[in-house]
Phi, psi and omega in degrees: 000123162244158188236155173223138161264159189229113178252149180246113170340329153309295182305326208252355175278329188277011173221331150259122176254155157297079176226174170344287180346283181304312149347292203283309156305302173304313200293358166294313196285318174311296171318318189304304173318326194259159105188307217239170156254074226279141174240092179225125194295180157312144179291150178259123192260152155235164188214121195246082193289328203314345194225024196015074178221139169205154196218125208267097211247121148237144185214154176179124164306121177218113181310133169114327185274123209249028194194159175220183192231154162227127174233152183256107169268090172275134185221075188274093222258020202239005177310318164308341182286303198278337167114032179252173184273115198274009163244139140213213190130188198206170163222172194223135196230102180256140158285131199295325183280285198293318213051016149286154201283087174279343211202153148226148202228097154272065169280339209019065168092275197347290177281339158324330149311282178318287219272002170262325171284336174310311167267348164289332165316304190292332180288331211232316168293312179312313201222002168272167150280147206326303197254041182300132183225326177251131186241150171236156184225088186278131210110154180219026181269196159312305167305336177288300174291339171285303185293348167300313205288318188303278219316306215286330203262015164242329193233182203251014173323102169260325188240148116225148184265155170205118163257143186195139180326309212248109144328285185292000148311311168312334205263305171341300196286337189276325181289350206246352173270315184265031155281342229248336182230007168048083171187191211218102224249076226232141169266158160215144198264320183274117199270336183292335181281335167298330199275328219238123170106345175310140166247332169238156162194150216219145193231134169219036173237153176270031151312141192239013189215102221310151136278322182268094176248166206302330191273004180277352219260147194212158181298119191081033145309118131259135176235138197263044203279168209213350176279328205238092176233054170180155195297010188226356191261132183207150169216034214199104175297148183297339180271009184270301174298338172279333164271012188302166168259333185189126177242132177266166150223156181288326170189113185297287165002308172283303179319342180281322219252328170223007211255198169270354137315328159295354218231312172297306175288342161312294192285003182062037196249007184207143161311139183275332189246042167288155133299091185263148168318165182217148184300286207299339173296332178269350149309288186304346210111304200299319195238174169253151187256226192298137158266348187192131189307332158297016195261152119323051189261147146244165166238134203211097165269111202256346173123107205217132180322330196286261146039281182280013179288321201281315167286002164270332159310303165335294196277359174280320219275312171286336180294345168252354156312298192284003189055349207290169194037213195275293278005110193236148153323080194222000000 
């Protein structure tokens, strides 16, 4: 006989949160990647235009790890319309020995929020300056509001601006942040004036069109998008990444292929075959990150299996710690 818990995105809000904790399991997740003989394939994508839906299979093996992920992503983004939620999805939690089934983690989307806000953290610790105090934040969903919560448990955030197409979403998001983090919380309507004067700025949105262009860009910037994880998607202008002082990528492979680096080499502004930086190498050490407080960084995250192997682990580890969820039989 073997058993699986099965957590319900109820069960997984009480034991995993956006904290150090999480933080600290992705920026793990990362090293590992530079490190380990990490086996994790390409995402397998499906694509639905019809329902502006697409839907996202990642996976990864990470040797040391006593478990692997398989997550189901769905993404529908015309859902709001409908009163539904435009992410959901599960993940599925195996043994790394057995392949047997430990977990089943019905978060909809809830940990895939964490551990992507968990890495624009690691991204903003790694490559801003120390003393980053203002954020501009483009979007006004759940991620927007998650990456502001991240950027503050790494940095000295004092000020963000949050610009997004529906104004009143924006103006929403800025009162409910700056209830939520007691700092000084601004809607902006204008995106280069979101920008300017910024030490971070983090792109959350499924923009198919820069937001970010090369002249907002000021010297000891860091910039985060976080949106553009499929071949059609873009936030970043392509002359923006050629003009860095330093560009990561979360996995240059996905980044060639789906990130704001296909888009600089498509337009003939970046090498296709440059030597890029990789996040978890600078983690790790392997590579150096900012070099002067005058650089230009970017992070150009796309989403990576290691990210969800490590937070389904987290939440199997805390759930059986916490007693939580079902237990089923079979």
């Amino acid at each position: 006989m073997t058993s699986m818990t099965i957590l319900t995105e109820a069960d997984l809000r009480k034991i995993v949160t956006l904290d150090l904790d999480a933080v600290a399991c992705v920026e793990n997740a990362f090293r590992r990647l530079a490190t380990e003989a990490v086996a994790m394939p390409p995402i397998m994508r499906l694509d639905i235009p019809e329902h502006r839906g697409e839907v996202d299979v990642k996976t990864a093996y990470v040797p040391g790890i006593d478990g692997f992920a398989i997550k189901i992503s769905p993404g529908f983004f015309d859902n709001p319309k409908l009163g539904l939620p435009s992410v959901n999805g599960m993940m599925v939690l195996l043994s790394s020995k057995t392949g047997l089934v430990e977990a089943l983690l019905l978060d909809n989307g809830y940990l895939t929020d964490i551990r992507t806000a968990a890495a624009g953290a690691v991204a903003a610790k790694h490559l801003a300056r120390e003393d980053s105090s203002v954020a501009a934040i483009f979007g006004a969903g759940v991620q927007a509001a998650l990456q502001l919560q991240a950027l503050a448990l790494v940095r000295p955030i004092a000020e963000a601006r949050i610009w997004a197409r529906d104004a009143v979403k924006a103006e929403r998001l800025a009162g409910q942040l700056r209830e939520k983090l007691g700092i000084l919380v601004r809607a902006e309507t204008d995106p280069a004036k979101a920008a300017a004067g910024s030490d971070i700025i983090v792109t959350t949105t499924p923009s198919t069109e820069p937001l970010i262009h090369a002249g907002f860009a000021e010297a000891g910037q860091h910039i985060t998008a976080m949106g553009s994880d499929a071949e059609h998607k873009n936030e970043l202008a392509p002359a923006l990444i050629s003009l860095a002082d330093l560009y990561v990528a979360d996995n240059a492979s996905q980044t060639r292929r789906l990130g704001e680096l296909h888009h600089a080499i498509d337009a003939g502004l970046f090498e296709a075959e440059a030597d890029i930086a990789q996040l978890g190498e600078i983690v790790a050490g392997k590579r150096s990150g900012r070099q002067s407080r005058k650089d230009i960084t970017i992070a150009d995250l796309t989403g990576t299996g290691v990210q969800d192997t490590a937070i389904a682990t987290l939440a199997r580890d805390r759930g059986r710690a916490a007693g939580a969820g079902t237990i089923f039989e079979s």
